[in-house]
C-alpha positions as CSV (number, residue, x, y, z in Angstrom):
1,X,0.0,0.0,0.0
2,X,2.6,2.4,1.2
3,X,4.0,2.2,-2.7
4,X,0.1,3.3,-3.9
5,X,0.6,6.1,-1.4
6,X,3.9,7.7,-2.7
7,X,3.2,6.9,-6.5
8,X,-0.4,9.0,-5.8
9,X,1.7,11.6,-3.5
10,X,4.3,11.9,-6.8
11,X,1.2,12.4,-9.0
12,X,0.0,15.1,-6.8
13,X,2.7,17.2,-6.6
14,X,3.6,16.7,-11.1
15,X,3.0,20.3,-13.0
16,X,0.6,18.1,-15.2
17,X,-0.7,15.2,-15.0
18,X,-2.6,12.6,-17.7
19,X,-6.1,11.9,-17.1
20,X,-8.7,9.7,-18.3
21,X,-12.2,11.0,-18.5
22,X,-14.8,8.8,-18.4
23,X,-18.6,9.3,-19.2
24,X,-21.8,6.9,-19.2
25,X,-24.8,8.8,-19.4
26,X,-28.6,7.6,-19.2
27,X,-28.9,7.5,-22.6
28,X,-26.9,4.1,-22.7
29,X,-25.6,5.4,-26.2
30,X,-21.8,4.3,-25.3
31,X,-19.0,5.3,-22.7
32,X,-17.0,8.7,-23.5
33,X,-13.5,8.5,-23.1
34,X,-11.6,11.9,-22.9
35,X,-7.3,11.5,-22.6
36,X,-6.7,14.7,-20.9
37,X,-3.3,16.5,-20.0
38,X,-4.3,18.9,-17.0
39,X,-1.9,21.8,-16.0
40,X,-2.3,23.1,-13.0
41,X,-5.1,23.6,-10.3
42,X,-7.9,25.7,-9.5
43,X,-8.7,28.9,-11.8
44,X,-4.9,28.3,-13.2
45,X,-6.0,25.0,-14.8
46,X,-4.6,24.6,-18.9
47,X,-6.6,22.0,-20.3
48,X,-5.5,19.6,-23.6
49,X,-7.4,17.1,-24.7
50,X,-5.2,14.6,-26.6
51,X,-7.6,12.2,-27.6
52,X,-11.5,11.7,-27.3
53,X,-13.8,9.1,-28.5
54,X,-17.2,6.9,-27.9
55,X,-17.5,3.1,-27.9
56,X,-20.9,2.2,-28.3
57,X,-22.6,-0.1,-26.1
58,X,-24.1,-3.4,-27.3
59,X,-27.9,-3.6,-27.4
60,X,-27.7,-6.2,-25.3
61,X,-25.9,-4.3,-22.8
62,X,-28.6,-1.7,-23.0
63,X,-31.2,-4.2,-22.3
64,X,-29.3,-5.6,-19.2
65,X,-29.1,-2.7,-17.5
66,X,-32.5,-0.8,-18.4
67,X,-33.5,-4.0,-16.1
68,X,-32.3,-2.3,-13.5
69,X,-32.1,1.7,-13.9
70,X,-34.7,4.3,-12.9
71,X,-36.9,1.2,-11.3
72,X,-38.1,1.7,-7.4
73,X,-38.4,-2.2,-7.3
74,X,-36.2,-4.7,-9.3
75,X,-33.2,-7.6,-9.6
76,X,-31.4,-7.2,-6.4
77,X,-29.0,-10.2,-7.5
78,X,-28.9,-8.5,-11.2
79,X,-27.6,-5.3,-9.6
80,X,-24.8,-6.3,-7.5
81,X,-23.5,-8.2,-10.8
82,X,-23.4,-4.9,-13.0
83,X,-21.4,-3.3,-10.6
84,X,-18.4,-5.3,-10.5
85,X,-19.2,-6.5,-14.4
86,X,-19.0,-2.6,-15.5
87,X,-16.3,-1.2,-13.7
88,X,-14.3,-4.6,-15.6
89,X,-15.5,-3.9,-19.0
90,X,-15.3,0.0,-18.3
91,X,-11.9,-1.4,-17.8
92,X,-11.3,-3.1,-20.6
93,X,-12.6,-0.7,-22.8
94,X,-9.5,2.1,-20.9
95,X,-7.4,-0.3,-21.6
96,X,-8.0,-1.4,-25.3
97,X,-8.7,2.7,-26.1
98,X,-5.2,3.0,-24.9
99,X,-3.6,0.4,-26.9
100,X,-6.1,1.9,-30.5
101,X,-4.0,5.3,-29.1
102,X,-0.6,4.3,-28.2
103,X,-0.7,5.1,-25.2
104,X,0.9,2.7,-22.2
105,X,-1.4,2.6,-18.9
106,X,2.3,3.8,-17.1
107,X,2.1,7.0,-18.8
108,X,-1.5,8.0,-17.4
109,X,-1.5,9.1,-14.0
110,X,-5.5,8.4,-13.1
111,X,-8.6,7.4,-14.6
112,X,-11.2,9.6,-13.4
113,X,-14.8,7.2,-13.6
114,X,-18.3,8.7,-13.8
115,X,-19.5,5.1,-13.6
116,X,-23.5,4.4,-14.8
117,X,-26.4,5.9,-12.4
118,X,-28.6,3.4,-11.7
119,X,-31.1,5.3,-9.4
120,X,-31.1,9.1,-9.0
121,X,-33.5,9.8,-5.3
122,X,-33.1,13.4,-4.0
123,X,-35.5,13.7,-1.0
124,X,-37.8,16.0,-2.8
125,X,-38.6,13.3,-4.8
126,X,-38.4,10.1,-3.0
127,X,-41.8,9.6,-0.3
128,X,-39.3,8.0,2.6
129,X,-39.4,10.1,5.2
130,X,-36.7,10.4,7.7
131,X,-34.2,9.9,4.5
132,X,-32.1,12.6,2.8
133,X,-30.8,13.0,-1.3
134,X,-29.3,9.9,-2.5
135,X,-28.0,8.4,-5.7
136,X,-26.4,4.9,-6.6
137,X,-23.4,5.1,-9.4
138,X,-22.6,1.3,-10.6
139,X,-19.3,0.3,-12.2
140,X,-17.0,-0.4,-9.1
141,X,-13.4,1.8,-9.3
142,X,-11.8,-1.5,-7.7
143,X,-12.5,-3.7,-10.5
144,X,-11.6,-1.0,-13.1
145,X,-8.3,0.1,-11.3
146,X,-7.3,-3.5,-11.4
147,X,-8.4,-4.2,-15.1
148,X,-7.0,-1.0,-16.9
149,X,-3.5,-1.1,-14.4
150,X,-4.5,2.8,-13.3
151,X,-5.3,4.8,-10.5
152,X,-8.9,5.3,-10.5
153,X,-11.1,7.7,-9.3
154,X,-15.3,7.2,-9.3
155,X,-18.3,8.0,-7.0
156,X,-18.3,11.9,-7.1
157,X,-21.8,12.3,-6.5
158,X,-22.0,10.9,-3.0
159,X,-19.6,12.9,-1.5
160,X,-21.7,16.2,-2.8
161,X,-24.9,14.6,-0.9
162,X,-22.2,14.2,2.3
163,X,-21.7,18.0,2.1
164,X,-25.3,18.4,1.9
165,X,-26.0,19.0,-1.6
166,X,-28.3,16.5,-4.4
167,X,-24.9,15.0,-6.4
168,X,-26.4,17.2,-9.1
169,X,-25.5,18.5,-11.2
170,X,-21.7,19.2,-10.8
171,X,-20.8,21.1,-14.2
172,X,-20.5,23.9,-12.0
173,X,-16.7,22.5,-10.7
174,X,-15.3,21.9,-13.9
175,X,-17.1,24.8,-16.0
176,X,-16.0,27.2,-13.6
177,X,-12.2,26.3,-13.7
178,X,-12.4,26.3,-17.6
179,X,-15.2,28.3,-18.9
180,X,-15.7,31.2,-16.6
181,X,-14.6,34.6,-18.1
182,X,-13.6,37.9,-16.2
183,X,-16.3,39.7,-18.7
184,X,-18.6,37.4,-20.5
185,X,-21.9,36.2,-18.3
186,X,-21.9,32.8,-19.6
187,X,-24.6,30.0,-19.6
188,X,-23.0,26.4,-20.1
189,X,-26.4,24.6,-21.2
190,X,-26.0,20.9,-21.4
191,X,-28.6,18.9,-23.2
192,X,-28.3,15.0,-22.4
193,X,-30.8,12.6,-21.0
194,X,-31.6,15.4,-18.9
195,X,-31.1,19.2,-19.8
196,X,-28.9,21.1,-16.6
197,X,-27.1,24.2,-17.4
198,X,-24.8,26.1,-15.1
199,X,-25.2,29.8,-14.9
200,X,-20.6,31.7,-14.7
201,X,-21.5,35.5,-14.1
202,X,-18.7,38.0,-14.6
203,X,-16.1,39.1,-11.9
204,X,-18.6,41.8,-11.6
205,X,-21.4,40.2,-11.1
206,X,-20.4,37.4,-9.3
207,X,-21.7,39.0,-5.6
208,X,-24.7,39.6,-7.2
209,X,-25.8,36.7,-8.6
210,X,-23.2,33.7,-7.7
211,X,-22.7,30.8,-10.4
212,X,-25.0,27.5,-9.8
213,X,-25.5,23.7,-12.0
214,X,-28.9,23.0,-11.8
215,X,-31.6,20.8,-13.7
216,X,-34.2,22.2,-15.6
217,X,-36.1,18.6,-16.8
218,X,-35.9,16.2,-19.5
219,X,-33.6,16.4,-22.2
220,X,-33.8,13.7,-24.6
221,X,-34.9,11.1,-22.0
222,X,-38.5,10.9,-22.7
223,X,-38.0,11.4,-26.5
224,X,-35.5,8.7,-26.9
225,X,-37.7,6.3,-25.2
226,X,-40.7,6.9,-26.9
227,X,-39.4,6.5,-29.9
228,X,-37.7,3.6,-28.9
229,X,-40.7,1.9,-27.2
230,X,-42.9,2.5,-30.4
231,X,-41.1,3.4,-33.4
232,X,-37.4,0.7,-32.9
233,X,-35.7,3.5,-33.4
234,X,-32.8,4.8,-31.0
235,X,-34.0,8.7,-31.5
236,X,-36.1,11.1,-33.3
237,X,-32.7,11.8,-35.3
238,X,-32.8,15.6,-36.7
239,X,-36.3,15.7,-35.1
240,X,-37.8,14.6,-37.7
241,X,-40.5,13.3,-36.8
242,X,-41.0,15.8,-33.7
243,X,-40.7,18.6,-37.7
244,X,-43.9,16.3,-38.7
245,X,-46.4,16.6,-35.9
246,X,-47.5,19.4,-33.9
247,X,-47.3,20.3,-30.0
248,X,-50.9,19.1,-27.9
249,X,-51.2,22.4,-26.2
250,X,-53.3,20.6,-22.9
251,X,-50.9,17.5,-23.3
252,X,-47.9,20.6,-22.9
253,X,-49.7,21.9,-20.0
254,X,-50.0,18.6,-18.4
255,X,-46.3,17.8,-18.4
256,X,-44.9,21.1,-17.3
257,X,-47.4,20.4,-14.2
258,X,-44.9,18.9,-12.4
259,X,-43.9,20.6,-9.0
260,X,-40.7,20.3,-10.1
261,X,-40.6,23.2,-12.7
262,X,-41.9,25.5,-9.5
263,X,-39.0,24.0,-7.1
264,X,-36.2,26.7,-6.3
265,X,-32.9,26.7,-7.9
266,X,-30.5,24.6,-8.1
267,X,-32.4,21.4,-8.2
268,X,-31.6,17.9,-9.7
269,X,-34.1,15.3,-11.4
270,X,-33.7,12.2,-13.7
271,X,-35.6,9.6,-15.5
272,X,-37.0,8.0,-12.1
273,X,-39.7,11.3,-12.2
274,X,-39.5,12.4,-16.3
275,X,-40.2,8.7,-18.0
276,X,-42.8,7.3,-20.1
277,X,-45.1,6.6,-17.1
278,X,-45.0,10.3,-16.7
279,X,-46.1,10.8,-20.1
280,X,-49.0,8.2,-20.4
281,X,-50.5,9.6,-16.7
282,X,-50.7,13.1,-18.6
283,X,-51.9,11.8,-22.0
284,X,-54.8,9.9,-20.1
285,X,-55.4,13.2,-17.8
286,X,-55.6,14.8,-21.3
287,X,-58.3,11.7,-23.5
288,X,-58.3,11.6,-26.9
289,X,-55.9,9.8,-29.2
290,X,-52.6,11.4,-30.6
291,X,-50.2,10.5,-33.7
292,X,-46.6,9.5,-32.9
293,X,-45.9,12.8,-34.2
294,X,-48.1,14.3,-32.1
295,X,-46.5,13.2,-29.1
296,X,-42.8,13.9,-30.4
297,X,-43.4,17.1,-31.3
298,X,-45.1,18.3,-27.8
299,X,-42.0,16.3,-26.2
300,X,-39.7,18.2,-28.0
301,X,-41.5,21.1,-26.8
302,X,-41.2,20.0,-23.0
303,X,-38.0,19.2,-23.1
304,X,-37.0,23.1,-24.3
305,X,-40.2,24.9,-22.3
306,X,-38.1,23.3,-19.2
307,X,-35.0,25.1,-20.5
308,X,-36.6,27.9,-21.4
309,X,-38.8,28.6,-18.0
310,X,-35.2,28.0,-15.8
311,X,-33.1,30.7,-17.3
312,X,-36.3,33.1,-18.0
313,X,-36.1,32.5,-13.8
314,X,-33.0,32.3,-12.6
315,X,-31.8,35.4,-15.2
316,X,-34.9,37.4,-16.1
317,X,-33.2,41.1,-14.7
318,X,-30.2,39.8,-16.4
319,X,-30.0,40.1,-20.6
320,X,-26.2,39.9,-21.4
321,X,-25.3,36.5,-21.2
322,X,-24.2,34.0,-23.9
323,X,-25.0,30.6,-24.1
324,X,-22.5,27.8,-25.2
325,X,-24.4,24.3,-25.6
326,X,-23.4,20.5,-25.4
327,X,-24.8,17.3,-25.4
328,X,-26.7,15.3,-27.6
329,X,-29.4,17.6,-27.5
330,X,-27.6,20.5,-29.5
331,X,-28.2,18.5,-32.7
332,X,-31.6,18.4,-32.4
333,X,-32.4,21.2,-34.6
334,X,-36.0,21.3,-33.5
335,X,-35.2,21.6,-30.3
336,X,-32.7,24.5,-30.8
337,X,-35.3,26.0,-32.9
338,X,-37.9,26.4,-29.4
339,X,-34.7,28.1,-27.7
340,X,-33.7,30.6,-30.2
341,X,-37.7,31.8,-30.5
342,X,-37.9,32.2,-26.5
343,X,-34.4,34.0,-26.5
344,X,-34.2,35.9,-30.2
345,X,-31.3,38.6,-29.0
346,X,-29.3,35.5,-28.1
347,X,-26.7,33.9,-30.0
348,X,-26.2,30.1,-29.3
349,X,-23.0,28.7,-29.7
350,X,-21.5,25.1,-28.4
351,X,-18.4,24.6,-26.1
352,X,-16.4,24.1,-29.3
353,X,-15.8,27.6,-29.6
354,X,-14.2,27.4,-25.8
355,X,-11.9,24.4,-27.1
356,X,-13.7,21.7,-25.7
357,X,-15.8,19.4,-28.2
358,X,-19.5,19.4,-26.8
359,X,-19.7,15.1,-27.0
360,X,-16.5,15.4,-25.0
361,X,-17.6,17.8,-22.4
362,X,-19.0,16.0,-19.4
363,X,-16.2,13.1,-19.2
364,X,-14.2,16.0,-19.6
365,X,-15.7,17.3,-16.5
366,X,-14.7,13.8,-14.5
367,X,-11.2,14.5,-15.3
368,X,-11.0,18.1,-13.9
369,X,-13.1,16.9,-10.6
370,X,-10.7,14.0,-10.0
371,X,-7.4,17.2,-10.7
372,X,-8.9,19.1,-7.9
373,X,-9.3,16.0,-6.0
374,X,-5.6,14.7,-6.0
375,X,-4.2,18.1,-6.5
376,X,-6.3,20.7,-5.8
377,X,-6.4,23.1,-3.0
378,X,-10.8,24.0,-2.9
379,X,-12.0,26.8,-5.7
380,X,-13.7,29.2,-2.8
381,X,-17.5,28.3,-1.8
382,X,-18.3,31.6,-2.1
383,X,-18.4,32.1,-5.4
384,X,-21.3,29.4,-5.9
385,X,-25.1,29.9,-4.7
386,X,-25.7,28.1,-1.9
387,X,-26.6,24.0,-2.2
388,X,-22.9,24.0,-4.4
389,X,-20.3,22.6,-1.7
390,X,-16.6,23.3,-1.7
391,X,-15.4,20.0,-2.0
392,X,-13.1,17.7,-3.1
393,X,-14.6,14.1,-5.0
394,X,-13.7,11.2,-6.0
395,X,-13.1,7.8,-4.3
396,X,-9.4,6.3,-4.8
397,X,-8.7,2.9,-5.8
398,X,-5.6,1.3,-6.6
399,X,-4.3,-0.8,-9.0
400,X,-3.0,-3.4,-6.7
């Protein structure tokens, strides 16, 4: 152990250090892996990112684990097999990614592991009274350290809840060491399974109105699985189906019904509340029949009114701001279509313009939080609205 100790010790005190970034989001699409060389700590952080890429997952992998995820009552047995079963073939896939890249496991100092949510429960959600915010990440860090032959960090989220916040969203860390500017009021809108954006003011308006992650609703959760529950089809790809139909106005009202779109900022969410359950309770509140096309189209619309109500909240007295996207979501040109009528003065532009492809951004994001965690020194709490902790994250497992 004591060797573990002084090779991490070495790492931490190295002027840069090697890290991959790893990203598995709800959508089940794949695993993002980001090689990163991080300079630096804190707000003098210099990011590269040598190399990025997405293996897909198997559909047979998919349907595994969507045996499991976002369900209140399921395969106990099933579970505890993912988890170790994950963080091997997470490790795996690090390890064969490096070979594809010529890179040797020796020459990266840490693996940085988002692993796969399972179950999302903040206590605003969950009925279990006497119980605070949890969430369950799967993909243990033991089994992947061992497997790839690197230091690995994973299970941010929980130590966010320990501090007292929901383990969501945590863009705020890294977007605020890499995107915030001295001048520009910047909104870092991430559209994935769910949609979360994280509001960097100015130095000069920082007091004012401190920076904040928070989720806004469903991204491309509910439109994914609808169209994969009745059409075969992995997504409405370019919209197009979502171009075809038009939005139910009651069946729009019905969704955004939610408490949750009332609830203060920040705030988290996830597929356990915005699923297709949610959908068929408000379609039967609602009567009537509806074409596929219909329904895509006024989930399209959900998905930006969400968006669209948050910032109007959260940034209503404020009108220079500029908004840089990521996530699937961004190529939705629907979608985009809803934002840029609610906010016509805007200009929307993605996080490639910052030097960070938008696909790449949130296991980019991994790798930063697991920097600050072996080398970082805190980034001042006072900067971020209240609910964002100033923590270090990440749980360290060896490679032997």
């Amino acid at each position: 152990m004591k060797k573990h100790v002084e090779h991490l010790w070495q790492i931490a005190n190295k002027s840069e250090r090697r890290i991959v970034g790893l990203m598995s989001g709800t959508s089940l699409d794949g695993l993002d892996l980001a090689l990163c060389r991080i300079k630096g700590v804190g707000r003098q952080t210099q990011l590269e990112i040598e190399q990025f890429t997405t293996l897909p997952y198997s559909e047979a992998f998919r349907k595994e684990v969507r045996k499991v995820f976002s369900v209140k009552e399921g395969n106990i047995e099933l579970l505890v097999l993912l988890h170790a079963f994950i963080g091997k073939m997470h490790g795996k896939m690090v390890a064969d990614t490096l070979r594809q890249w010529h890179v040797a496991p020796a020459d990266v100092d840490l693996i940085a592991s988002h692993g796969q949510t399972m179950y999302h429960a903040p206590a605003f959600l969950h009925p279990n009274s006497g119980y605070d915010n949890a969430t369950l990440q799967i993909g243990d860090g033991d089994h992947l350290a061992m497997t790839a032959g690197i230091i690995t960090l994973s299970d941010f989220r929980l130590k966010h809840i320990a501090a007292g916040g929901e383990g969501a969203p945590l863009a705020v860390y890294g977007d605020y060491l890499i995107f915030s500017h001295e001048h520009e009021n910047r909104v870092m809108l991430n559209i994935g399974g769910i949609a979360n954006f994280t509001w960097l003011p100015s130095a000069a308006l920082t007091e004012q109105a401190p920076g904040f992650s928070t989720d806004v609703g469903p991204g491309n959760t509910m439109m994914d699985a609808y169209m994969q529950k009745h059409l075969g089809m992995a997504c409405d790809h370019n919209g197009d189906l979502a171009a075809s139909g038009n939005a139910h106005p009651q069946l729009l009202e019905q969704l955004l019904s939610d408490h949750f779109f009332k609830a203060p900022l920040p705030k988290t969410i996830g597929p356990e509340l915005f699923n297709l359950t949610y959908l068929e309770q408000a379609l039967n509140r609602v009567g009537g029949e509806l074409s596929h096309a219909d329904v895509m189209a006024t989930l399209n619309r959900f998905s930006a009114e969400g968006i669209i109500l948050a910032l109007k909240h959260s940034l209503g007295s404020i009108h220079n701001w500029v908004v840089y996207g990521s996530g699937g979501g961004i190529h939705n040109p629907v979608l985009m279509q809803h934002l840029n009528d609610a906010f016509p003065e805007m200009v929307f532009k993605n996080t490639h313009e910052l030097g960070v492809e938008p696909d790449a951004k949130e296991a980019v994001l991994f790798a930063l939080l697991a920097n600050e965690c072996i080398a970082g020194d805190g980034l001042g709490s006072k900067l971020f609205k209240e609910g964002m902790p100033d923590i270090s994250m990440g749980k360290i497992s060896f490679p032997g």
